[in-house]
N, C-alpha and C positions, 0 to 999 in steps of 0.2 A: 580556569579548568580547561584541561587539554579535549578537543575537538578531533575530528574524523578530520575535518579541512589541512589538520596541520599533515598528513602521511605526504608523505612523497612521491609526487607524480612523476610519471614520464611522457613526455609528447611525443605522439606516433607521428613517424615519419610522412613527409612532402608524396604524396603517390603520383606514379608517372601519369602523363595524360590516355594511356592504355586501359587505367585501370579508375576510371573515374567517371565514366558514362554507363550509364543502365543499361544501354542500347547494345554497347561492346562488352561489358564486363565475364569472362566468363564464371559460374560458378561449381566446386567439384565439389561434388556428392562423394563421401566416401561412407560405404558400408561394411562395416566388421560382421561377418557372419560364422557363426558354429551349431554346427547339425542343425540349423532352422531353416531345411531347405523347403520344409512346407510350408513356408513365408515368407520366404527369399524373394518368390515372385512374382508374390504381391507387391513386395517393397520396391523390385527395380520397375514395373510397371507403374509405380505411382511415382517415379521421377521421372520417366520417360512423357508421360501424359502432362507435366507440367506446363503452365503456360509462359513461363519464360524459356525462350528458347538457346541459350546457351551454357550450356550443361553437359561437365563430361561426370561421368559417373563410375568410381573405379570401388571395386567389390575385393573386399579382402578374409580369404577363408584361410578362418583360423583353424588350419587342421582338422577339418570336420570329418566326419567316420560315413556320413546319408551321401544322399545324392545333392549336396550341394553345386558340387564341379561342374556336374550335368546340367542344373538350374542356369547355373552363369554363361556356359554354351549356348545355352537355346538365346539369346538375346545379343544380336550384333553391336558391336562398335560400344562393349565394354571393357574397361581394363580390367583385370582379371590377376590378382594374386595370391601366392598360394605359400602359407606359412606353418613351421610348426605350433600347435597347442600351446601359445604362450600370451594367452587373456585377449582380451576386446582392448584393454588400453596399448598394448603392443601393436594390436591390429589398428587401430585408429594411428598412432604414431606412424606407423610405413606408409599407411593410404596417403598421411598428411603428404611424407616427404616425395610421393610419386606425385603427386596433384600438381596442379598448374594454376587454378583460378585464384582471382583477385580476390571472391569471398569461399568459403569454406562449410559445409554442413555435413553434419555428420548425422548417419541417419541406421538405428538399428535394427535389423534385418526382420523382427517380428513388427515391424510397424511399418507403417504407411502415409507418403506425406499430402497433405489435400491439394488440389490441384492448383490454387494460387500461393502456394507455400513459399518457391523462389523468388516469384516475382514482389510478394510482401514485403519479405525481408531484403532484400535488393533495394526498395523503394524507400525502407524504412534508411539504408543507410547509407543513400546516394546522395540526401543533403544532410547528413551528419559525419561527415567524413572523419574527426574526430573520435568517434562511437569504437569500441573494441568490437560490441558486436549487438546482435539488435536480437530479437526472442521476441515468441509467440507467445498462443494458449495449444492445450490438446486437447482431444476428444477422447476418452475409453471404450474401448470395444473390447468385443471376446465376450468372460464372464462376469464381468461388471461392466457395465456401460454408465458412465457420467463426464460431464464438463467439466473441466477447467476454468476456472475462473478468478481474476483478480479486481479489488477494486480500482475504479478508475484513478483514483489520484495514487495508486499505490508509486511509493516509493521505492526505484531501483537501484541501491547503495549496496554500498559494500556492507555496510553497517546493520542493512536489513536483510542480507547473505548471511552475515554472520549468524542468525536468530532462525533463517532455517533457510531450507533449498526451494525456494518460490518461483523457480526455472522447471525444475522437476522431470523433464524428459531431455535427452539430448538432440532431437530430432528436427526444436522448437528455433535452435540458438543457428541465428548465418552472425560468421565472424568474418569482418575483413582481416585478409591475409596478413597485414603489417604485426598484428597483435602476433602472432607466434616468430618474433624476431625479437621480442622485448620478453616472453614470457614461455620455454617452454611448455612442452603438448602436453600430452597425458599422462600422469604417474602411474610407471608399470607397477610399484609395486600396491595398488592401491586399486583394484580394479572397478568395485562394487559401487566405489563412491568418487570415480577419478572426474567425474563429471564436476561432482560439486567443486570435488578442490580444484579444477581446475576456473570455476564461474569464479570463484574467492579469490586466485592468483589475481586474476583480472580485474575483476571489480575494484579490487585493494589500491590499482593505479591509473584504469581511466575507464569514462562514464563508460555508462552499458545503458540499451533502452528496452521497454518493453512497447511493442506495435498493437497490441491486445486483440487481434486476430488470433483466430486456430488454423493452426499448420499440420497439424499432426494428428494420425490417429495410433493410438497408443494400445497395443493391444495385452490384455488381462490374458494371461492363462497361465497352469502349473509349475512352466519352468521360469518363472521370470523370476531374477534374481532377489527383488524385495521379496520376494516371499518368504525368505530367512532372516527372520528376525538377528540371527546372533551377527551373522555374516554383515549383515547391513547396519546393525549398532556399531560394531568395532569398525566398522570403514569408515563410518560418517564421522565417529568422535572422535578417528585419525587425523581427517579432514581438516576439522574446528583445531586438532591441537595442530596444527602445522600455522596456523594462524596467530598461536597462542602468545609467540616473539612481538609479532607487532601489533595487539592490542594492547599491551601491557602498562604503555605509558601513555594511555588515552582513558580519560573514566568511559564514556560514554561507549564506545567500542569496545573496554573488558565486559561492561555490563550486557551489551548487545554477544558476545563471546558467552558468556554466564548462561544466560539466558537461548541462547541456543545449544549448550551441552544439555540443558536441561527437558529442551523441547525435545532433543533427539532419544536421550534417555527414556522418556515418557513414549514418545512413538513407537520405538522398537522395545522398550522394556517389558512395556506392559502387554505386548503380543508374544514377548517370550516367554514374561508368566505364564499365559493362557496355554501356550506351547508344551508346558512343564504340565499342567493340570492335565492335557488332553492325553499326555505321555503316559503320565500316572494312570488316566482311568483306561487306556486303551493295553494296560500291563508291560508299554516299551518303559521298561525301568531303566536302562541304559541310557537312552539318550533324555529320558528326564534328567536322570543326574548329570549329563553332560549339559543341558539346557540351567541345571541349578548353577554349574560352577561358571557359566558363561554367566548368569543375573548374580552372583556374588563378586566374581572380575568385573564387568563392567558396569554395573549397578547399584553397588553396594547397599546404597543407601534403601533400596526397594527389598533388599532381601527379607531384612527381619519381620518387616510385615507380611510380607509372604510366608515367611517360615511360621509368623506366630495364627496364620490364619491357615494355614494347614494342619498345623498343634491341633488346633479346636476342633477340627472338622474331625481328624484321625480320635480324639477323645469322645466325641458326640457319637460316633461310629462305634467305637467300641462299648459305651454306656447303652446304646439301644441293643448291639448284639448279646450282652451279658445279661443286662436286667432288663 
């Protein structure tokens, strides 16, 4: 039976002695930002206060309409760039190719990272030199507040990527540099979920670790992009199917593939039901039925039970109204 051991690796490149001490390494912070200038300044204030001292920090505004520009001003000895409206994963792409440092974090502008965030992941992957990149935990703040948490033995494989995105925030992950010469950056067209597919590229060819520290604080509010259910179903089973070539002649890896369409289906599906319900009772009949043909596209198999449990309910309805 074919195994996860048999995929094909590639071994990351010999790094200069420049790039191989804690002490020297530098690390660049890039942040994609769009109209979140009322949290912008949170975000570069919590890179600045870090206690690893070498850190450049370059801020990349994606065509924001607020006072973004002005936020990134008021804070000296930032890089500062300024692009048109073409997604977070464009913007993370240009921050990468203007950056310098040896490792790399990427960090989104409604978040904030805890004060020993660089120095952890630094640490984590100054004797693992091999590592593509090394990850945290997060903290939730805003309107839900809770932990992150993994088990201790958890397993960080490609194989357990495949089953669901156990990274979760992007804020969490310091990559050494080498990895983005063996595997480009962020897929633009894929923005919602360019994250995962990008942990998946990776994972698929050399280790990844988890340090089980929180780095992050990950902030909850309105416009965060999970909160669309549809948008974030079709990106994520994007994702998984980009992977879907080289699981195929592994059992163990199609079933780990299987098993994560299925998870993600179930996560965003069943908030897009509730989505549909909420439509219906609140009279947006439009975008219910926009929410129905997205759980029929990408859910099929959830539809009919939804449709036959709406049947009933519109029947019991009209049986109390009449008799």
């Amino acid at each position: 039976m074919a195994t996860e051991e048999h995929l094909t690796t590639v071994s990351p490149p010999v790094l200069s002695r420049t790039t191989t001490s804690s002490d020297e390494a530098l690390v660049s912070v890039i942040i994609p930002c769009y109209n979140h200038a009322r949290f912008l300044g949170e975000a570069i204030v919590s890179v600045i206060r870090q206690s690893y001292p070498h850190i450049e920090i370059i801020v990349v505004d994606d065509g924001s309409t607020d006072d973004t520009e002005q936020v990134i001003t008021s804070y000296p000895n930032i890089q500062h760039i300024r692009q048109e409206n073409l997604g977070v994963s464009r913007a993370r792409n240009m921050g990468l190719s203007m950056s310098r440092g040896a490792y790399v974090l990427f960090l989104d502008a409604d978040d904030r990272l805890l004060p020993d965030a660089v120095a952890t992941g630094v640490h984590a992957l100054a004797s693992r030199k091999e590592y593509a990149f090394a990850f945290g935990l997060f903290v939730s703040i805003g309107k839900l507040q809770d932990i992150k948490k993994l088990p201790p033995d958890h397993s960080s494989t490609y194989k357990e990527l495949l089953k669901r995105n156990f990274i979760g925030n992007p804020g969490v992950v310091l990559y050494n540099r080498w990895v983005f010469s063996h595997v480009e950056g962020f897929d633009e067209t894929n923005g919602p979920a360019a994250d995962y597919d990008l942990y998946l590229r990776v994972a698929r060819q050399f280790p990844i670790f988890c340090h089980q520290s929180h780095v992050v604080e990950y902030r909850k509010h309105d416009r965060n992009m999970s909160n669309n259910p549809t948008i974030m179903l079709e990106a994520t089973l994007t994702a998984l199917k980009n992977q879907k070539q080289h699981v195929e002649a592994y059992q163990d890896l199609k079933a780990a593939y299987d098993s994560g369409r299925q998870f993600w289906k179930s996560y965003y599906g069943e908030a897009l039901v509730v989505n549909v319900y909420d439509n219906l009772a609140c009279g947006n009949v439009m975008r219910a039925a926009c929410d129905c043909y997205a759980l029929v596209r990408l859910f099929p198999e959830r539809f009919p039970i939804f449709a036959a449990r709406k049947i009933k309910k519109l029947y019991s309805a009209l049986r109390e109204a009449l008799f």
